[in-house]
DSSP file (Angstrom, degrees, kcal/mol; ACC not computed):
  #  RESIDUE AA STRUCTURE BP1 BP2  ACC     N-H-->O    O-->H-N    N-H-->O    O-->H-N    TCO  KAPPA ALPHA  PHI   PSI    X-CA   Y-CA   Z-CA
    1    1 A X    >>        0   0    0      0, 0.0     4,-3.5     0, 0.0     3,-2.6   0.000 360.0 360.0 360.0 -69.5    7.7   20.6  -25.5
    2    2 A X  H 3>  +     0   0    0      1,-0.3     4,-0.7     2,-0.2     0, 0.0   0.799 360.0  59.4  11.6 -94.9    5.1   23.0  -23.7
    3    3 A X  H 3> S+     0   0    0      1,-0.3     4,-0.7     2,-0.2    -1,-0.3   0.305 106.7  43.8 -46.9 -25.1    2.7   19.9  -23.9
    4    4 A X  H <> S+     0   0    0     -3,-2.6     4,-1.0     2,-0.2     5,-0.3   0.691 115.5  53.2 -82.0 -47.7    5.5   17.5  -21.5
    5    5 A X  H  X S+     0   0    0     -4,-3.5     4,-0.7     1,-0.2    -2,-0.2   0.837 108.4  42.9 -53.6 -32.7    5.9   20.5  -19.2
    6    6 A X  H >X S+     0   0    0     -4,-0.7     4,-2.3     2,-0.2     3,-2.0   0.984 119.9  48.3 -69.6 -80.5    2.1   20.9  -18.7
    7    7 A X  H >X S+     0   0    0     -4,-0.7     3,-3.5     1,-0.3     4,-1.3   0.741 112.7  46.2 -20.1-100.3    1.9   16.9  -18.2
    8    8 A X  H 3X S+     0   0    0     -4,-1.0     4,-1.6     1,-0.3    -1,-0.3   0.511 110.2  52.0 -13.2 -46.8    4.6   16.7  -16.0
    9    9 A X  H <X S+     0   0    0     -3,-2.0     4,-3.1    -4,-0.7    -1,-0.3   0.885 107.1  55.0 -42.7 -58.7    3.4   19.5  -13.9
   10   10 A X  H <X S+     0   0    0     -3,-3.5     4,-2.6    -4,-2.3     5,-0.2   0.923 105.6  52.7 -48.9 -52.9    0.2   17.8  -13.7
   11   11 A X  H  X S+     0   0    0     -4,-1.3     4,-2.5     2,-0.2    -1,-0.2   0.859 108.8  46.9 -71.1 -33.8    1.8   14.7  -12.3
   12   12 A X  H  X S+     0   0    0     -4,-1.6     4,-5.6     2,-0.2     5,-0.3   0.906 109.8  58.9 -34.3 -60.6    3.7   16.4   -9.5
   13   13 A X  H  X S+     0   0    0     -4,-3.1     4,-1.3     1,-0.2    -2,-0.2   0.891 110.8  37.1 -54.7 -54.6    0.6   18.0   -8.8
   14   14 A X  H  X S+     0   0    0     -4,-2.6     4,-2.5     2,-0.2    -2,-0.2   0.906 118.8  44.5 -59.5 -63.0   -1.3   15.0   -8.2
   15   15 A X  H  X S+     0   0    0     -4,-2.5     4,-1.6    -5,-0.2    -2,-0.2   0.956 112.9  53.5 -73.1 -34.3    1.1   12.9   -6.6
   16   16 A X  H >X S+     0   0    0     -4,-5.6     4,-0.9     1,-0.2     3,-0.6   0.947 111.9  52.2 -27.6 -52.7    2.2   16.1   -4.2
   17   17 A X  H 3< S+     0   0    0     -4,-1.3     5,-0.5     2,-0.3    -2,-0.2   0.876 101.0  55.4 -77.7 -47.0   -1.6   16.3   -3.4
   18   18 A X  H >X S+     0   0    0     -4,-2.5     3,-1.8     1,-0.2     4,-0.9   0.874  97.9  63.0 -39.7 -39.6   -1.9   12.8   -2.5
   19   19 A X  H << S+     0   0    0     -4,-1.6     2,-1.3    -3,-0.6    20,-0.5   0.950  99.0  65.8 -65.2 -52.6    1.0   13.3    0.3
   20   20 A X  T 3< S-     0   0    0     -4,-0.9    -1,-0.3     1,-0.2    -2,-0.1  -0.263 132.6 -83.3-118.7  34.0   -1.5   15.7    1.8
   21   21 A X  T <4 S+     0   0    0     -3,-1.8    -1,-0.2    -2,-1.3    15,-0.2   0.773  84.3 137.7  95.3   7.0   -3.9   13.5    2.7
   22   22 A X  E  <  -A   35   0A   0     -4,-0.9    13,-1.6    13,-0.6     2,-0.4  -0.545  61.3 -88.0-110.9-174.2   -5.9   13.1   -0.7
   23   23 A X  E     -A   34   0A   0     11,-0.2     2,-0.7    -2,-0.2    11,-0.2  -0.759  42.0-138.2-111.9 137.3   -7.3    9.8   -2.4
   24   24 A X  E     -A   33   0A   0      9,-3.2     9,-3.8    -2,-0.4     2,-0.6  -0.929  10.1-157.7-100.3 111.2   -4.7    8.0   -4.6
   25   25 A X  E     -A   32   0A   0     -2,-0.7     2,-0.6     7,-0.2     7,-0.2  -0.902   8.0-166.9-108.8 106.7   -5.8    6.8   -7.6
   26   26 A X  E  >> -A   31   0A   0      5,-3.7     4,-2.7    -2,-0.6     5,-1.3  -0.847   5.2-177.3 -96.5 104.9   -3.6    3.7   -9.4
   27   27 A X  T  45S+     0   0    0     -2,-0.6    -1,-0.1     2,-0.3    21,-0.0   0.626  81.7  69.2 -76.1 -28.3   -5.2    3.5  -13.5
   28   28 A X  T  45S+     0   0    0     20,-0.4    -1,-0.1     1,-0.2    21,-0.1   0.967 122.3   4.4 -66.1 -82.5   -2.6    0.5  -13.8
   29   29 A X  T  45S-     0   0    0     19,-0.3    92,-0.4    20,-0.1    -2,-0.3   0.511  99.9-114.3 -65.9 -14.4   -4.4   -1.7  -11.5
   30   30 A X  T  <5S+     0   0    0     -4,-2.7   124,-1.6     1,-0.3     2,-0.4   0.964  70.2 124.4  81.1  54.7   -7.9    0.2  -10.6
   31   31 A X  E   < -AB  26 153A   0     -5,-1.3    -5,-3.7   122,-0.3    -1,-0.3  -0.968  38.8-166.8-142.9 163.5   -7.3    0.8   -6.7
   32   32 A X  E     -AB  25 152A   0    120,-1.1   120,-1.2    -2,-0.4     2,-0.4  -0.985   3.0-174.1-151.2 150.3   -7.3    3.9   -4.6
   33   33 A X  E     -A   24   0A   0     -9,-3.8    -9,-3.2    -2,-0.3     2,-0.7  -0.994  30.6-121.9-156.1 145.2   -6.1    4.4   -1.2
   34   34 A X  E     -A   23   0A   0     -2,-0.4     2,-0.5   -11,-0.2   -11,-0.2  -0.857  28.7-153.9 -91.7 112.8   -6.4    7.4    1.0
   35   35 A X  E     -A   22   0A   0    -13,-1.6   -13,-0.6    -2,-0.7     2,-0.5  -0.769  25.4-118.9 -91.6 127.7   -2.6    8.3    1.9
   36   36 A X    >   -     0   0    0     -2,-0.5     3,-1.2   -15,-0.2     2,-1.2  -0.586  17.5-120.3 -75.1 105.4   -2.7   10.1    5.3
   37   37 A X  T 3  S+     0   0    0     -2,-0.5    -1,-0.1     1,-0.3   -17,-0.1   0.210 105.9  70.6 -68.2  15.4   -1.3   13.5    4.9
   38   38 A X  T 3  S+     0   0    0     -2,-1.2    18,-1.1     2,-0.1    -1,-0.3   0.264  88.3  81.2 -76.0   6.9    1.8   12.8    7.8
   39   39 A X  E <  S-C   55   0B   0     -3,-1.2     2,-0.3   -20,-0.5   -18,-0.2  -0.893  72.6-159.2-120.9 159.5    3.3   10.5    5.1
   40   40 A X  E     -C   54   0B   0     14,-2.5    14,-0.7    -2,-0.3     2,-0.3  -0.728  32.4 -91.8-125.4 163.5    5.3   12.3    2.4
   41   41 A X  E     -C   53   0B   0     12,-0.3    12,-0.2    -2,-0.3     3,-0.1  -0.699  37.2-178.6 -99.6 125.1    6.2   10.6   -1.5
   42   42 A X  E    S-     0   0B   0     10,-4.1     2,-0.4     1,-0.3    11,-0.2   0.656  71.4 -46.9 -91.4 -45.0    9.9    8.6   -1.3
   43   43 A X  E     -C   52   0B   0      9,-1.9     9,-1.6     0, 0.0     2,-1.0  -0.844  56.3-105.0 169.0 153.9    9.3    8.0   -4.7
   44   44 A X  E     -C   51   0B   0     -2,-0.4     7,-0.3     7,-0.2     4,-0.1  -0.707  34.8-115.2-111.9 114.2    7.0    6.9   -7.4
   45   45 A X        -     0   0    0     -2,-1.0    -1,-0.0     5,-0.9     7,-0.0  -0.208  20.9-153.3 -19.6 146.5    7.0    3.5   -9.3
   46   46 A X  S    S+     0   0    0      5,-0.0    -1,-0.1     0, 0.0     5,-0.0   0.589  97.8  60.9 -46.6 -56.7    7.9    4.1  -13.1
   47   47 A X  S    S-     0   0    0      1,-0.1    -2,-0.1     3,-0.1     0, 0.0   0.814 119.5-118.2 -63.5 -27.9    6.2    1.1  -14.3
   48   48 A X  S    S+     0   0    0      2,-0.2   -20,-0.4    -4,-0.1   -19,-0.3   0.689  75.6 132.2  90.7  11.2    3.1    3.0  -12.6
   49   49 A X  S    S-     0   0    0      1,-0.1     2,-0.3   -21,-0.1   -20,-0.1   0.909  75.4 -88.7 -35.9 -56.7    2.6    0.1  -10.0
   50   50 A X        -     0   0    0     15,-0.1    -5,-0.9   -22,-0.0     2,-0.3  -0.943  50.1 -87.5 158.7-143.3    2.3    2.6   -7.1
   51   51 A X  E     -CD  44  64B   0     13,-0.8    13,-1.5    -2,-0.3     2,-0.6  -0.971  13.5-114.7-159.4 174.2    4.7    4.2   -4.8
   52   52 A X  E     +CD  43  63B   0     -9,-1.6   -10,-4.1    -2,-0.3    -9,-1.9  -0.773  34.4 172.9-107.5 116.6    6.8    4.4   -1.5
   53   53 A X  E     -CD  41  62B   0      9,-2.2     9,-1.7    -2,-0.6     2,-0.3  -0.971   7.9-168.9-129.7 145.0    5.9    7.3    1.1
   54   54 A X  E     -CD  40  61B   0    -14,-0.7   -14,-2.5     7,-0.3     7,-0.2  -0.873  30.6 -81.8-132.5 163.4    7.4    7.7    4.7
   55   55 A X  E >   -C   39   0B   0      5,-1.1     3,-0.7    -2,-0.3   -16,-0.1  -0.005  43.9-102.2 -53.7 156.5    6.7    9.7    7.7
   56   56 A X  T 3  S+     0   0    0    -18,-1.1    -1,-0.1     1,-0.2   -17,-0.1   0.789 130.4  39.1 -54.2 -20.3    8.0   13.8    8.4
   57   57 A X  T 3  S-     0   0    0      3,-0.0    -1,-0.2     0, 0.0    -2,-0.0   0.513 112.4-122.8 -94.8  -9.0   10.8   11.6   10.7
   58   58 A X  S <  S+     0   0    0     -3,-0.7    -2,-0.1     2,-0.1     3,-0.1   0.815  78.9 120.8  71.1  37.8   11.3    8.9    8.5
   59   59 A X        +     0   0    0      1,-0.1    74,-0.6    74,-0.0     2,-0.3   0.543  65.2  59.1-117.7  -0.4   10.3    6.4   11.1
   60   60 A X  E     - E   0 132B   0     72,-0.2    -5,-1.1     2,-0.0     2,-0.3  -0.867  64.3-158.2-108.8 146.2    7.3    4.9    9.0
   61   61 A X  E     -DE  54 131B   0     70,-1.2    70,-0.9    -2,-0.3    -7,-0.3  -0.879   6.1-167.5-126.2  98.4    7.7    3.6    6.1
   62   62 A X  E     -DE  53 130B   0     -9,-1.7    -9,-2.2    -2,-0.3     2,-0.4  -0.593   6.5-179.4 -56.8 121.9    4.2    3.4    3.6
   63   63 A X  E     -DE  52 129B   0     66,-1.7    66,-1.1    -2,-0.3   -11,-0.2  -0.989   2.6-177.1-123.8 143.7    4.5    1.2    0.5
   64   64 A X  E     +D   51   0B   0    -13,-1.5   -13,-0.8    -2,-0.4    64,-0.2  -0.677  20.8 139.9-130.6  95.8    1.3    1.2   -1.7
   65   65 A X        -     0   0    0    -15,-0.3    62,-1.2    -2,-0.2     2,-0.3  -0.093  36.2-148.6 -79.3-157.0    1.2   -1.0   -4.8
   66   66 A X  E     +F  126   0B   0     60,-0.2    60,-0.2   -16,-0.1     2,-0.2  -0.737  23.4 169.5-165.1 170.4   -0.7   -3.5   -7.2
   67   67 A X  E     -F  125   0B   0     58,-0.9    58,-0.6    -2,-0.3     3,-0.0  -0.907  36.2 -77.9-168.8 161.9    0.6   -6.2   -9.1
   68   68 A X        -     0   0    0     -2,-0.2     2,-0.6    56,-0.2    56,-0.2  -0.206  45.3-114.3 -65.3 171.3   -0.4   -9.4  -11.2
   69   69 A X        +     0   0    0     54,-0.3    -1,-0.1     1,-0.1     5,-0.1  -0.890  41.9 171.2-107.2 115.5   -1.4  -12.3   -9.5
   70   70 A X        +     0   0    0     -2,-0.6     2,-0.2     3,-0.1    -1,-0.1   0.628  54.8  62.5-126.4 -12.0    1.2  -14.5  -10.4
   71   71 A X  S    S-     0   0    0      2,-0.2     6,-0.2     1,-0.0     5,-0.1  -0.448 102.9 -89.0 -76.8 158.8    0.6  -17.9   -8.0
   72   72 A X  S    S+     0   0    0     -2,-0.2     2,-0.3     4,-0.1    -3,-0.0   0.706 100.9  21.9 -45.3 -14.8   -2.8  -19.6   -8.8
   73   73 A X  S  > S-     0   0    0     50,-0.0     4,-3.5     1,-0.0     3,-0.3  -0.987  76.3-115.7-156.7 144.2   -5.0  -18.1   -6.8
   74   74 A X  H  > S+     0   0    0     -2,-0.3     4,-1.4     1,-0.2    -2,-0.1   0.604 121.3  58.0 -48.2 -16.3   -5.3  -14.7   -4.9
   75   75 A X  H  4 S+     0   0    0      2,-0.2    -1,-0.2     3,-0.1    -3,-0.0   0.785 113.7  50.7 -99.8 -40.6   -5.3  -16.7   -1.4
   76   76 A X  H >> S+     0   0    0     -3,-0.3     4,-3.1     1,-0.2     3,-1.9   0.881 110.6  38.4 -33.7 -56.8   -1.6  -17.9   -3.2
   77   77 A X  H 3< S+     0   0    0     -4,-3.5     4,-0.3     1,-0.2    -3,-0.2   0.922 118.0  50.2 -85.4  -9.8    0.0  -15.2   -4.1
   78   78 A X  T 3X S+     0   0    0     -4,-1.4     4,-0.6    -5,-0.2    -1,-0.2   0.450 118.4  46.6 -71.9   9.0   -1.4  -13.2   -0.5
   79   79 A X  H <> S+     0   0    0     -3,-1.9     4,-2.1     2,-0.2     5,-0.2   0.858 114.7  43.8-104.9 -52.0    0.1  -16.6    1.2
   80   80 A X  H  < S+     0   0    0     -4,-3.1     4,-0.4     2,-0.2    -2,-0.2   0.405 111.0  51.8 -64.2   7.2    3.5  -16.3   -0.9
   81   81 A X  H >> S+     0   0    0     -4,-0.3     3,-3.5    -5,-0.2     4,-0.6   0.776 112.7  52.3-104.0 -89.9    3.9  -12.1   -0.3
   82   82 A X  H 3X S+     0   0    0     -4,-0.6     4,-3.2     1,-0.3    -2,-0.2   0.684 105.2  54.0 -23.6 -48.6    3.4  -13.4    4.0
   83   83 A X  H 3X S+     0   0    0     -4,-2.1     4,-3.1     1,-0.3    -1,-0.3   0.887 105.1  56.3 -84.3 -19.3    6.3  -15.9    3.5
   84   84 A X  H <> S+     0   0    0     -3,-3.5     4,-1.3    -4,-0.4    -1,-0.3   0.975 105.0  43.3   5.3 -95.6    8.2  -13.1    2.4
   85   85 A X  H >X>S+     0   0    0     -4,-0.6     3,-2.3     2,-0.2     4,-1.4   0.998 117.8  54.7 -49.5 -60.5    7.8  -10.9    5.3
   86   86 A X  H ><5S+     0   0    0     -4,-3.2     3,-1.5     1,-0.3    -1,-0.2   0.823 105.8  51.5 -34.1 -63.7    8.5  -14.6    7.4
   87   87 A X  H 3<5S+     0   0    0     -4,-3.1    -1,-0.3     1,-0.3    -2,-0.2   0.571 101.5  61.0 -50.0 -28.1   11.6  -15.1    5.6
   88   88 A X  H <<5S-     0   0    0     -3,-2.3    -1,-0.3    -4,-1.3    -2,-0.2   0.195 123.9 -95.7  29.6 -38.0   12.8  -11.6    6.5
   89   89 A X  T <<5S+     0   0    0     -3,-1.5     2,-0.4    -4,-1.4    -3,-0.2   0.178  80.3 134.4 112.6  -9.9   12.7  -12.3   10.1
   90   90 A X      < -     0   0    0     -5,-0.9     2,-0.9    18,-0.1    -1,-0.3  -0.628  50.1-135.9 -85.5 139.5    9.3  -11.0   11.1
   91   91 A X  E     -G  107   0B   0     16,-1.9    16,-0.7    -2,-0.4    -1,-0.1  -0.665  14.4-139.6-114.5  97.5    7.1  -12.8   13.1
   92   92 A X  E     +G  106   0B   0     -2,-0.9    14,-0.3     1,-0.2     3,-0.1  -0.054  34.0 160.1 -38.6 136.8    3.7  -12.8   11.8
   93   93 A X  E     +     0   0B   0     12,-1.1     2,-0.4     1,-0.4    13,-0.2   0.366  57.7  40.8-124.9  -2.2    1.3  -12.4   14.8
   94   94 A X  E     +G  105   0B   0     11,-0.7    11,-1.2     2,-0.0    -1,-0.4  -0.992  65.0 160.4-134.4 135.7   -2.1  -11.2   13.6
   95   95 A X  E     +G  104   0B   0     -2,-0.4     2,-0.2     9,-0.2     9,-0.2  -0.776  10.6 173.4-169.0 150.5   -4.0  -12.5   10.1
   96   96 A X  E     -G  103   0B   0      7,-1.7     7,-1.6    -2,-0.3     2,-0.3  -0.865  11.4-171.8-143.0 152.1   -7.4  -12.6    8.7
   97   97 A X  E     -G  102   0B   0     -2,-0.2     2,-0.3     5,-0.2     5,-0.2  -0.991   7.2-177.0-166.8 139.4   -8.2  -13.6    5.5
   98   98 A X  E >   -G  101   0B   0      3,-2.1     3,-0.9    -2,-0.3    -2,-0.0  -0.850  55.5 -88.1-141.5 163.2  -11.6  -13.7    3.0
   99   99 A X  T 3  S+     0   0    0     -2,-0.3     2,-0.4     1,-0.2    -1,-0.2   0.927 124.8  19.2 -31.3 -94.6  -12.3  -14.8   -0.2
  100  100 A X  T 3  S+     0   0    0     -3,-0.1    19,-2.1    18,-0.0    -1,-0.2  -0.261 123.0  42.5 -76.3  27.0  -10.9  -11.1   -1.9
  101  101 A X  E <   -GH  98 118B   0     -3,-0.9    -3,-2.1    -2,-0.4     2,-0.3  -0.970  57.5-166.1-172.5 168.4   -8.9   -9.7    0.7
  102  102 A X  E     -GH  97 117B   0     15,-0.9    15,-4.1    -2,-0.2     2,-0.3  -0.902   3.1-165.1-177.0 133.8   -6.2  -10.4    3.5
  103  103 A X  E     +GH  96 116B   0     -7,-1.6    -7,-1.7    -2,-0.3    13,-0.2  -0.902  15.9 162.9 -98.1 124.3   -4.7   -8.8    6.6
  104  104 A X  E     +GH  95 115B   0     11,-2.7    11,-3.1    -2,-0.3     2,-0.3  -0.912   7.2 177.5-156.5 150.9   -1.7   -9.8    8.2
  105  105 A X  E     +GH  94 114B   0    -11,-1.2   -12,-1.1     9,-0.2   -11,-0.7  -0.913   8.7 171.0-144.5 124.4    0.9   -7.8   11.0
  106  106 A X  E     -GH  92 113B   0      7,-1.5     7,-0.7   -14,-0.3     2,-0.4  -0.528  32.6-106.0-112.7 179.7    4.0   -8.9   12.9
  107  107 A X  E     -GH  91 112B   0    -16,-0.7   -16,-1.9    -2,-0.2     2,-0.4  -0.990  19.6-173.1-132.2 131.2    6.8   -7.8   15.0
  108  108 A X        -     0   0    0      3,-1.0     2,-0.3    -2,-0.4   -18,-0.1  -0.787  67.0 -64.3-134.8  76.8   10.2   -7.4   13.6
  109  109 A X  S    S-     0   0    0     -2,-0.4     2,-0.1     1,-0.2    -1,-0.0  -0.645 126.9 -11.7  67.3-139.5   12.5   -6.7   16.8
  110  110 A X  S    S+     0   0    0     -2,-0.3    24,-2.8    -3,-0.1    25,-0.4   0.059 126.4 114.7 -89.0  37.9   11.2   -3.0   18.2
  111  111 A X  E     - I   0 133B   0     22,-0.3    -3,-1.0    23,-0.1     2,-0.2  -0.826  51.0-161.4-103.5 119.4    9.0   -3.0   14.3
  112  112 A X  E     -HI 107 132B   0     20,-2.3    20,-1.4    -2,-0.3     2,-0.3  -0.536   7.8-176.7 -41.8 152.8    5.5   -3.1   13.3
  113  113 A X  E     -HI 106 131B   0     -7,-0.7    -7,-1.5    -2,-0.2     2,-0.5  -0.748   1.0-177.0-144.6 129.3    4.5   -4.2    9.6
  114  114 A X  E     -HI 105 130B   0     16,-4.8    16,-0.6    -2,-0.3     2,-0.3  -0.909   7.5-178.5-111.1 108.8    0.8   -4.1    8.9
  115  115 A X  E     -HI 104 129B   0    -11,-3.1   -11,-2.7    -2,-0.5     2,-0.3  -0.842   1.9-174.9-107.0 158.9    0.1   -5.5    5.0
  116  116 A X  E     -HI 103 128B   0     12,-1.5    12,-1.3    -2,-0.3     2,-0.4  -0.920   4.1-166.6-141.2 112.5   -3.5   -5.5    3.7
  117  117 A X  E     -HI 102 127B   0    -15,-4.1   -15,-0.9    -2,-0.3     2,-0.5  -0.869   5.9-168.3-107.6 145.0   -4.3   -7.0    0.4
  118  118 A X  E     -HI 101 126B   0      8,-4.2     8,-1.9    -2,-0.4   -17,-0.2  -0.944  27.4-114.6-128.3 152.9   -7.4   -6.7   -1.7
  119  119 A X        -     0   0    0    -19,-2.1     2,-0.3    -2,-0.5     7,-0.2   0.382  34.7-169.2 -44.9-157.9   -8.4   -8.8   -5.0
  120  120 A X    >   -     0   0    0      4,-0.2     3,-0.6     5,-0.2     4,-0.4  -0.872  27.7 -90.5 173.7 171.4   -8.6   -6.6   -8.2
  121  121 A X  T 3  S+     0   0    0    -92,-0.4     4,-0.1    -2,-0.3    35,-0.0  -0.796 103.7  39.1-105.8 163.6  -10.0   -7.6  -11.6
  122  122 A X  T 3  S-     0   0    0     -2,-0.3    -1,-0.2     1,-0.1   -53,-0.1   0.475 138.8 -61.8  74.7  11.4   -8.1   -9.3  -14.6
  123  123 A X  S <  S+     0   0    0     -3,-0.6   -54,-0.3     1,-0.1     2,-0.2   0.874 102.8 142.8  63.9  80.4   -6.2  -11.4  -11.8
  124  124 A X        -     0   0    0     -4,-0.4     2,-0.3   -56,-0.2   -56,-0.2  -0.860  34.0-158.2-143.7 177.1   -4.5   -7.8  -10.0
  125  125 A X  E     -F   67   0B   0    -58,-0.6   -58,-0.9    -2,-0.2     2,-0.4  -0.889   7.1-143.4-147.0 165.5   -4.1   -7.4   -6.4
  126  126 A X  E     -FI  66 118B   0     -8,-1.9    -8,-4.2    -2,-0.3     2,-0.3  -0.985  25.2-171.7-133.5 134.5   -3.8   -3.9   -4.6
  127  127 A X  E     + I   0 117B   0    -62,-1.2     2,-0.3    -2,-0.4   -10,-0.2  -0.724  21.1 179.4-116.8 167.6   -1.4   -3.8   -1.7
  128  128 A X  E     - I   0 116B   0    -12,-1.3   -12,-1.5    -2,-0.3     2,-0.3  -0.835   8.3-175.6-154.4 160.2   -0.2   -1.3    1.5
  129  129 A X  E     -EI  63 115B   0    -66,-1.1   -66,-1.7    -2,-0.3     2,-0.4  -0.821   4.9-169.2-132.5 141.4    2.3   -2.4    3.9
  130  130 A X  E     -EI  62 114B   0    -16,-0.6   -16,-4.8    -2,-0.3     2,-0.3  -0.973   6.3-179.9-143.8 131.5    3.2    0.0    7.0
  131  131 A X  E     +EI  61 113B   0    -70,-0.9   -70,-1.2    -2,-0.4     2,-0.3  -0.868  14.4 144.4-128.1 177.6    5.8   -0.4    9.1
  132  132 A X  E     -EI  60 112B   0    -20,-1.4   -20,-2.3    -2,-0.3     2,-0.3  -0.973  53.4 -64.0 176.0 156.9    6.8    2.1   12.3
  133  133 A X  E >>  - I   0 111B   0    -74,-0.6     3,-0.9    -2,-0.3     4,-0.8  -0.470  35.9-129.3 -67.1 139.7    8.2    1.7   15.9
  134  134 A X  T 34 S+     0   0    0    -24,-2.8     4,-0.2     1,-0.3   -23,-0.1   0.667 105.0  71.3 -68.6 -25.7    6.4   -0.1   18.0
  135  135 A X  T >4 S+     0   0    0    -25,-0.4     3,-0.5     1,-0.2    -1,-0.3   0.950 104.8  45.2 -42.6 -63.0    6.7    2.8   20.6
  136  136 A X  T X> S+     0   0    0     -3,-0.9     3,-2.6     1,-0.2     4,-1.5   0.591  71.5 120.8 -79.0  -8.7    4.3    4.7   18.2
  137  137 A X  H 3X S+     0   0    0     -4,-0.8     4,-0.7     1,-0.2     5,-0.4   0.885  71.9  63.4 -32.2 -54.2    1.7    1.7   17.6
  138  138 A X  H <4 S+     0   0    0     -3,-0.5     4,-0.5    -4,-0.2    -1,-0.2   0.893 115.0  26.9 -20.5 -58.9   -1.1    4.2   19.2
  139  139 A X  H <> S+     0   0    0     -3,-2.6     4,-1.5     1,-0.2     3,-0.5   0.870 122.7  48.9 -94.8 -20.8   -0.9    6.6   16.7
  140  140 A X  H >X S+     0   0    0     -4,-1.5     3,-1.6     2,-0.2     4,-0.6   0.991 104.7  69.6 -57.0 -81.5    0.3    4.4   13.7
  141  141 A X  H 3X S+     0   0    0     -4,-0.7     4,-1.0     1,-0.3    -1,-0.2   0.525 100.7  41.7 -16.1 -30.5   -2.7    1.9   14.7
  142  142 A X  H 3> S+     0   0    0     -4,-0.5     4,-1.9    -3,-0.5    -1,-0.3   0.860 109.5  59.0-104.7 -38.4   -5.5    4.2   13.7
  143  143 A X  H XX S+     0   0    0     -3,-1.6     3,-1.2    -4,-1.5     4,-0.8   0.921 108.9  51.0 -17.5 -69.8   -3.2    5.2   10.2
  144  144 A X  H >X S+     0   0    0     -4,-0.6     4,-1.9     1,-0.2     3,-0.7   0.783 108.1  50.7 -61.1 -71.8   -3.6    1.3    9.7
  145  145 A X  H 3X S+     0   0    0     -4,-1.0     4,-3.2     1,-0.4    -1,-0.2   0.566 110.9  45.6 -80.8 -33.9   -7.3    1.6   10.2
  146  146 A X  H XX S+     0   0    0     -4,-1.9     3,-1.0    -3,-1.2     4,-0.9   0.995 110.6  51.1 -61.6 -77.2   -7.8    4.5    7.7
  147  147 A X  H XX S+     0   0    0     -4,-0.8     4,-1.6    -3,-0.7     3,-0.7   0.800 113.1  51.8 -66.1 -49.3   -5.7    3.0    4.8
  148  148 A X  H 3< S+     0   0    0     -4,-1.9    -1,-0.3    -5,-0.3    -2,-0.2   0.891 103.3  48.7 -51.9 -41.1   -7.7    0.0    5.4
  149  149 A X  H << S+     0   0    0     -4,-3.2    -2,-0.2    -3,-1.0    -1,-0.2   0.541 121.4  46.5 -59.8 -19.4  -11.2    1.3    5.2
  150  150 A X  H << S+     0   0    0     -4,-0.9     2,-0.5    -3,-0.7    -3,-0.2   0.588  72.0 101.5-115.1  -4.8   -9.8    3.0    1.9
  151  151 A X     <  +     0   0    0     -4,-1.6     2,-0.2    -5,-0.2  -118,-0.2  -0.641  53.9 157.9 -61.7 127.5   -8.1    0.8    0.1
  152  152 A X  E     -B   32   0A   0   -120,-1.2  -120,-1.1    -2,-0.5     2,-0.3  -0.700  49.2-108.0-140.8 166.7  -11.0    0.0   -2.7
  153  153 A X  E     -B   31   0A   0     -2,-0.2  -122,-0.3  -122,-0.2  -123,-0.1  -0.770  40.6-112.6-108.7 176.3  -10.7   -1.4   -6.1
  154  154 A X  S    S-     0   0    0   -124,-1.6     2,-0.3    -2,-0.3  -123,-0.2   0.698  84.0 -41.8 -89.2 -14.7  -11.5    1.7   -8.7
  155  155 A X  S    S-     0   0    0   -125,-0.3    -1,-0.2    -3,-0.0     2,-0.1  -0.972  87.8 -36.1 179.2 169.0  -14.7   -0.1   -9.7
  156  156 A X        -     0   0    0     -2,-0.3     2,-0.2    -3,-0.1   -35,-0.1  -0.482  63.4-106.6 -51.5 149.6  -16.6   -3.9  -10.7
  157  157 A X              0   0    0    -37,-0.1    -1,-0.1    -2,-0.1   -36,-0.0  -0.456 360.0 360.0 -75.1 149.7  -14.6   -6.3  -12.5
  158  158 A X              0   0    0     -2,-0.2    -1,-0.1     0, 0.0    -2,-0.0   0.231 360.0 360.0 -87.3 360.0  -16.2   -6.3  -16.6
């Protein structure tokens, strides 16, 4: 019993520490992303996929996952995640796209959403999405830029 409490403890501790701006490590999928210590933890995946964080006003919204690759090809399933957002009513306006990675951002009424995806090994992907008022795009705009430069895979593929 001790021995859950300790655990548990631990895991609080870690995902607390993340809200503040510390490097987020996902063991399910092998990615890490530096979560930017204005966004606070909504809630944490179960499955251990990753978790949901928003701003101190609750006007941004952070999502960080991974997931399997479940279209043929990484360039698939980052095309079928886009038509998503499309379907959804937001109107893609920005994308770039590479072999192992993919950018894309729209405007959804007075809405940002910025997604970034990277490859993974074992046929994984690591995602973020940010969305925010469009009012705030300055300060949001260098967030994206951070959470991009740090989304990483944990390591080489085997």
């Amino acid at each position: 019993m001790l021995a859950r409490a300790v655990i548990c403890l631990c895991l609080l501790s870690t995902s607390t520490a993340a809200a503040d701006g510390k490097l987020y490590k996902n063991s399910r999928f092998g990615y890490s992303i530096d979560i930017p210590s204005a966004f606070r933890i909504v809630s944490i995946a179960d499955n251990g996929d990753g978790m949901s964080l928003e701003s101190a006003s609750g006007s941004a919204k952070l999502l960080v996952w991974g997931n399997n690759i479940m279209q043929e090809s990484f360039k698939a399933e980052s095309a079928e995640r886009r038509k998503f957002y499309v379907e959804e009513g937001w109107q893609i306006t920005y994308e770039k796209r590479a072999a192992k990675w993919a950018s894309f951002s729209g405007t959804h009424g007075e809405r940002i959403l910025y997604v970034r995806q990277i490859g993974l090994c074992d046929g994984a992907m690591g995602n973020f999405s940010l969305e925010y008022p469009q009012n705030d795009q300055k300060l949001y705009g260098a967030i994206v830029d951070g959470l991009v430069k740090s989304l990483a895979a944990a390591g080489p593929c085997e």
